[in-house]
Each structure stands twice: as C-alpha cells, then as structure tokens.
MDTraj code that builds the backbone (N, CA, C; nanometers):
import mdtraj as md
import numpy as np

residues = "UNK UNK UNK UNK UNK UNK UNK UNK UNK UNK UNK UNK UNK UNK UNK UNK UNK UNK UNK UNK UNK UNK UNK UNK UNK UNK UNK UNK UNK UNK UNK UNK UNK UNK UNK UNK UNK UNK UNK UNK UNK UNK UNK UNK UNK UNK UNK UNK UNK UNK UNK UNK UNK UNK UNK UNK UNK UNK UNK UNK UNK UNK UNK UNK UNK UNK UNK UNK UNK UNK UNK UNK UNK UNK UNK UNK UNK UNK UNK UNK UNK UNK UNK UNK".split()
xyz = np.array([
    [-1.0200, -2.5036, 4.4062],
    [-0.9595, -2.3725, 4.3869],
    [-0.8243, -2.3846, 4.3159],
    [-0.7185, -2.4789, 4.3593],
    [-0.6350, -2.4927, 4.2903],
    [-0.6038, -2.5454, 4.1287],
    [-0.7441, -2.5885, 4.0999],
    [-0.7767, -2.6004, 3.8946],
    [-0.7819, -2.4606, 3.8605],
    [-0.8363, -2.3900, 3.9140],
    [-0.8590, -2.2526, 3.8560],
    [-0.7326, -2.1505, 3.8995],
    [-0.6536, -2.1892, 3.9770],
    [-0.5073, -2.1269, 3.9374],
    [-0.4232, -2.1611, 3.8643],
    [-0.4455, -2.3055, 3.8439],
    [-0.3818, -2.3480, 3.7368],
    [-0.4148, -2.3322, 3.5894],
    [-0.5267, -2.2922, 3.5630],
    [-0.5914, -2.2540, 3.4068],
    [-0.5743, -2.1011, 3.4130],
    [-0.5810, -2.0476, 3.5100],
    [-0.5709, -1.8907, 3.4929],
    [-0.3972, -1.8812, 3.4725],
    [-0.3081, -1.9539, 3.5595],
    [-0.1883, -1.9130, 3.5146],
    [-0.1741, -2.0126, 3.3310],
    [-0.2271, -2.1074, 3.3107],
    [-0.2673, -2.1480, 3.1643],
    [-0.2693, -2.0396, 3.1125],
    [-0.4226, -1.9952, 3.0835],
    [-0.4296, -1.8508, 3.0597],
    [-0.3259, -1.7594, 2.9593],
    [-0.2646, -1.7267, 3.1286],
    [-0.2272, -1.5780, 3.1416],
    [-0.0360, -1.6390, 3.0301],
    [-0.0093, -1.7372, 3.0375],
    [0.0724, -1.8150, 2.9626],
    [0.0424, -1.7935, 2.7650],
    [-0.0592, -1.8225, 2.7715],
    [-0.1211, -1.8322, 2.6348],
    [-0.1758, -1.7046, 2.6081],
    [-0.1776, -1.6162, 2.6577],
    [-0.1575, -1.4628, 2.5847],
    [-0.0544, -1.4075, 2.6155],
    [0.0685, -1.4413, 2.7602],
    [0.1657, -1.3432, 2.7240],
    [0.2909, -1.4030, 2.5995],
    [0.2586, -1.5220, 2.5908],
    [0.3634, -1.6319, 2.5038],
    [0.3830, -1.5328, 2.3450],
    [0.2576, -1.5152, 2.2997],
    [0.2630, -1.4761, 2.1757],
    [0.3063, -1.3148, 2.1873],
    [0.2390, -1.2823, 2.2490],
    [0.2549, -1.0842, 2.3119],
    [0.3946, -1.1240, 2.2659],
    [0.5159, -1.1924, 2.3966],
    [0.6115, -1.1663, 2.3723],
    [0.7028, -1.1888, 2.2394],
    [0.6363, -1.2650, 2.1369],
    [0.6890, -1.3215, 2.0368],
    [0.6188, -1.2106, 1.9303],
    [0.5191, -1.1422, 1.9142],
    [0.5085, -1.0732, 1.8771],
    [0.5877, -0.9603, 1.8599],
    [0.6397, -0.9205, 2.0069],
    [0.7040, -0.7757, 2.0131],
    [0.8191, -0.8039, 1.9814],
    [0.9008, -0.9509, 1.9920],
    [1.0429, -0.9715, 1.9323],
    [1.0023, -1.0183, 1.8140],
    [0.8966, -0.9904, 1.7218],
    [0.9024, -1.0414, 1.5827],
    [0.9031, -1.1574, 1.5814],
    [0.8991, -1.2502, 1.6077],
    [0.8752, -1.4066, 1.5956],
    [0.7287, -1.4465, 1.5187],
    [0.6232, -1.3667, 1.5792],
    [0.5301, -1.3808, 1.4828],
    [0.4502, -1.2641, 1.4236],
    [0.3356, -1.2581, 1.3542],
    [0.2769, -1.1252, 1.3273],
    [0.1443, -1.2057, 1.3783],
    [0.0504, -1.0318, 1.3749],
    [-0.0578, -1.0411, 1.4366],
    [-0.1757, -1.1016, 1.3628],
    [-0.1071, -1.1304, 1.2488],
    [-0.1947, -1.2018, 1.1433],
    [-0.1770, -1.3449, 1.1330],
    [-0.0735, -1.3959, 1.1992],
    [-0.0384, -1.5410, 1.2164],
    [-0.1251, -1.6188, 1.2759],
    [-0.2045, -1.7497, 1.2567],
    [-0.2886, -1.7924, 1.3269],
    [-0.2018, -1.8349, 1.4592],
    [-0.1216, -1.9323, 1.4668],
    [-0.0665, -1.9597, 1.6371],
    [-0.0667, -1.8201, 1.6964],
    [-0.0692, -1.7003, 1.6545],
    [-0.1014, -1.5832, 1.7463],
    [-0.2424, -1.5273, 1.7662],
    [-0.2693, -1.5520, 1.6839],
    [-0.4379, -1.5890, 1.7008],
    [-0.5376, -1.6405, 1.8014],
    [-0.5012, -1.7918, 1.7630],
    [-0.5124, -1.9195, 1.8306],
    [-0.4647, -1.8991, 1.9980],
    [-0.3692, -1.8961, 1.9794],
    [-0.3248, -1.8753, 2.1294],
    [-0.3608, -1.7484, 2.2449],
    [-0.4223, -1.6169, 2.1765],
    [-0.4970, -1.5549, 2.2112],
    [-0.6336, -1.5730, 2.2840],
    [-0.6961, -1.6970, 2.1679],
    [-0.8338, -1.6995, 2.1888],
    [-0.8219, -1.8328, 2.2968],
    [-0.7478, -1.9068, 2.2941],
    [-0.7191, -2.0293, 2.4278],
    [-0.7392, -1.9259, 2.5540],
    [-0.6184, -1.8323, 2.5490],
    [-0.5819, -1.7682, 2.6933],
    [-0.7262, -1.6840, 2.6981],
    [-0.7616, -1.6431, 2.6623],
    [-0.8698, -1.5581, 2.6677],
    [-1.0132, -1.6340, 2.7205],
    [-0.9989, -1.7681, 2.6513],
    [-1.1098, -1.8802, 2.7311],
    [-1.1389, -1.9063, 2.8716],
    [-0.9672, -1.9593, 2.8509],
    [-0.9180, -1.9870, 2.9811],
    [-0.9711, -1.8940, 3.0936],
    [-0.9054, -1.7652, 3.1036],
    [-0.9375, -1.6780, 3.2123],
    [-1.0137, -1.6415, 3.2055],
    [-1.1976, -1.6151, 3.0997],
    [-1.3269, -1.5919, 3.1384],
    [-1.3462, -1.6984, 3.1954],
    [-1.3302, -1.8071, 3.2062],
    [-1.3912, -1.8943, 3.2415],
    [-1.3901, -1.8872, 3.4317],
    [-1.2110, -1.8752, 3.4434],
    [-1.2233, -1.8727, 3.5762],
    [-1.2608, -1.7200, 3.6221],
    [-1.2648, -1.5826, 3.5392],
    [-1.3656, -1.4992, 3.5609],
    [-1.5162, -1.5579, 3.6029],
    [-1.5600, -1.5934, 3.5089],
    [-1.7057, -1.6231, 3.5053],
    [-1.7260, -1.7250, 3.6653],
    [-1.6718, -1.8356, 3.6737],
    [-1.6692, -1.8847, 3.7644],
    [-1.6352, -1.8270, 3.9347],
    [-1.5762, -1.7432, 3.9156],
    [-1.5250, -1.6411, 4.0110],
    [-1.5370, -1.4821, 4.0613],
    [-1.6790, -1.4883, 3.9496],
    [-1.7726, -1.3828, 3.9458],
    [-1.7303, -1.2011, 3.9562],
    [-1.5825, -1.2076, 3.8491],
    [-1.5235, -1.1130, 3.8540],
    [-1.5543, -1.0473, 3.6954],
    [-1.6709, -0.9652, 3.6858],
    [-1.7237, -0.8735, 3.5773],
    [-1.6290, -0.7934, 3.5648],
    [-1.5188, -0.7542, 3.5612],
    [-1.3999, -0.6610, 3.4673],
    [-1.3587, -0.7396, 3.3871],
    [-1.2948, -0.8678, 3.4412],
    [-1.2214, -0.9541, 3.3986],
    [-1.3168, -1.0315, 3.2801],
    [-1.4145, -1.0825, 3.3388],
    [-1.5244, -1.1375, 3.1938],
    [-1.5404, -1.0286, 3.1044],
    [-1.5345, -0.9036, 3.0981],
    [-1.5579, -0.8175, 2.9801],
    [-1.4244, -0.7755, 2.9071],
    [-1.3337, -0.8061, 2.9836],
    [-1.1947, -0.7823, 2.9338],
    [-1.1895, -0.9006, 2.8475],
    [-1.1606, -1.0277, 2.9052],
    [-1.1582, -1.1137, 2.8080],
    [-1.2249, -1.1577, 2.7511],
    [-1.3412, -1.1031, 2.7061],
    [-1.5022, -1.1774, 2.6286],
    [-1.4471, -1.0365, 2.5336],
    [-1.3966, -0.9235, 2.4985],
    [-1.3337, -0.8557, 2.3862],
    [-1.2224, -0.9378, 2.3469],
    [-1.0750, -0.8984, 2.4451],
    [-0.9514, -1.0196, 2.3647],
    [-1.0323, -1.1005, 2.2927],
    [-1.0723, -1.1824, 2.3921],
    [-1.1237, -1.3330, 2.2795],
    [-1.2043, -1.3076, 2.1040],
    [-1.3125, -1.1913, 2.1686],
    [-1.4020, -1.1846, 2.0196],
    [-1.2879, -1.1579, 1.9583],
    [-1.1999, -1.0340, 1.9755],
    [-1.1224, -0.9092, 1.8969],
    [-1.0500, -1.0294, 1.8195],
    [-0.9743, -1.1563, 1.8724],
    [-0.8814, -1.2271, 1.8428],
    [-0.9905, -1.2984, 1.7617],
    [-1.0873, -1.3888, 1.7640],
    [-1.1798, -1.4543, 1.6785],
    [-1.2169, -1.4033, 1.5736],
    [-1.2423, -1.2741, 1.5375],
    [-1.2670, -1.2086, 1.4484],
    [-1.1572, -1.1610, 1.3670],
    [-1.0190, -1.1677, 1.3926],
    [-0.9098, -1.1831, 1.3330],
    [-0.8680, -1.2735, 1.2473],
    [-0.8814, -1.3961, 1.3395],
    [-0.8711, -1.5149, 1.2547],
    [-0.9614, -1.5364, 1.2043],
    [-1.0765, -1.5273, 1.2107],
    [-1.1481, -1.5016, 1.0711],
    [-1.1282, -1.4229, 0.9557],
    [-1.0632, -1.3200, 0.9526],
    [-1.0429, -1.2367, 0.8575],
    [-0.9677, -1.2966, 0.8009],
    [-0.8381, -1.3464, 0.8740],
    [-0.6839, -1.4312, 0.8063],
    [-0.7459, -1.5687, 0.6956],
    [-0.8511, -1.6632, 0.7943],
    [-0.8379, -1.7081, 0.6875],
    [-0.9545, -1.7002, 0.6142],
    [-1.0632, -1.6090, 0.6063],
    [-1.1563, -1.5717, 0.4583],
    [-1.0588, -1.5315, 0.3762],
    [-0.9045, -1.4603, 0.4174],
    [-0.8216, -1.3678, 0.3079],
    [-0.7636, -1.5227, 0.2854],
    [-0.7280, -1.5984, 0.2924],
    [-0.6264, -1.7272, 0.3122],
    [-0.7026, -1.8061, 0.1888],
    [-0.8673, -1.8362, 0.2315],
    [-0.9532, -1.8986, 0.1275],
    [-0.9405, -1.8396, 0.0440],
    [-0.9872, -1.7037, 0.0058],
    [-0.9952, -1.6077, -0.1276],
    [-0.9295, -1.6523, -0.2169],
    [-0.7807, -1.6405, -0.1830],
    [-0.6365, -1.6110, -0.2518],
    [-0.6390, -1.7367, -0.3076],
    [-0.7119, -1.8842, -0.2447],
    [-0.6867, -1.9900, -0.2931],
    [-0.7849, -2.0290, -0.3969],
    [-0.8717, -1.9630, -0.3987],
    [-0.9903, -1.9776, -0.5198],
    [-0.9009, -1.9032, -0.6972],
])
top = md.Topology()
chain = top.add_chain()
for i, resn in enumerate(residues, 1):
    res = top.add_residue(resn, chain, resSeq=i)
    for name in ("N", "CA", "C"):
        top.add_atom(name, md.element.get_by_symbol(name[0]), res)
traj = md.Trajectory(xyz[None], top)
C-alpha cells in the first residue's frame, strides 16, 4: 500500500509541477516538458486508480493523459512539418 502512495503523490507532483509553471508562465501548453509531465502524472495515478478500483479517477485520468498525448502529438507533427 505504501508504493501506491508514493506514485500517486508521484503523480499528483507531475501534473501540479507544470499546472503551476504554466500559470506563472514558465512554460506554455505547447511545450513538451508540459506535455510530458502531464502524461507521466496521469499514468501514474490511473494506474493506482486502476489498481484501486476507483472508476472516476480512471476516467479522469485516461482523458488528462489521452487530452495531453494528443497534444504532443500535434506539437511535434507541427515541429516535423516546419522541419521538412
């Protein structure tokens, strides 16, 4: 029990890290480390969702995660483009 408080506070670390760097401008939402670090925290806590058989929480973060995956995909198909 105590791995899975420790990855959920992981987690909950690796999405509020960027949130807060976001809202003080440090990064944009198009930045991959804000990205990236989205889709970690978002792992993280389905996992101990899934494991802990809490269905809000797995559908909450099985969106973050896609919403954020599908971001960084966009960043860098636009990233490749520009370099062709």
């Amino acid at each position: 029990m105590l791995n899975l408080q420790v990855l959920s506070i992981i987690g909950a670390f690796c999405i509020l890290i960027p949130y807060v760097a976001l809202q003080s401008g440090w990064l944009r939402q198009s930045d991959i480390p804000y990205l990236l670090l989205n889709i970690a925290g978002s792992t993280a806590l389905i996992t101990v969702a899934i494991i802990d058989d809490r269905h809000g929480f797995i559908l909450l973060e099985g969106i973050w995660g896609s919403i954020s995956l599908w971001g960084l995909v966009k960043v860098i198909r636009g990233r490749w483009k520009s370099n062709k």
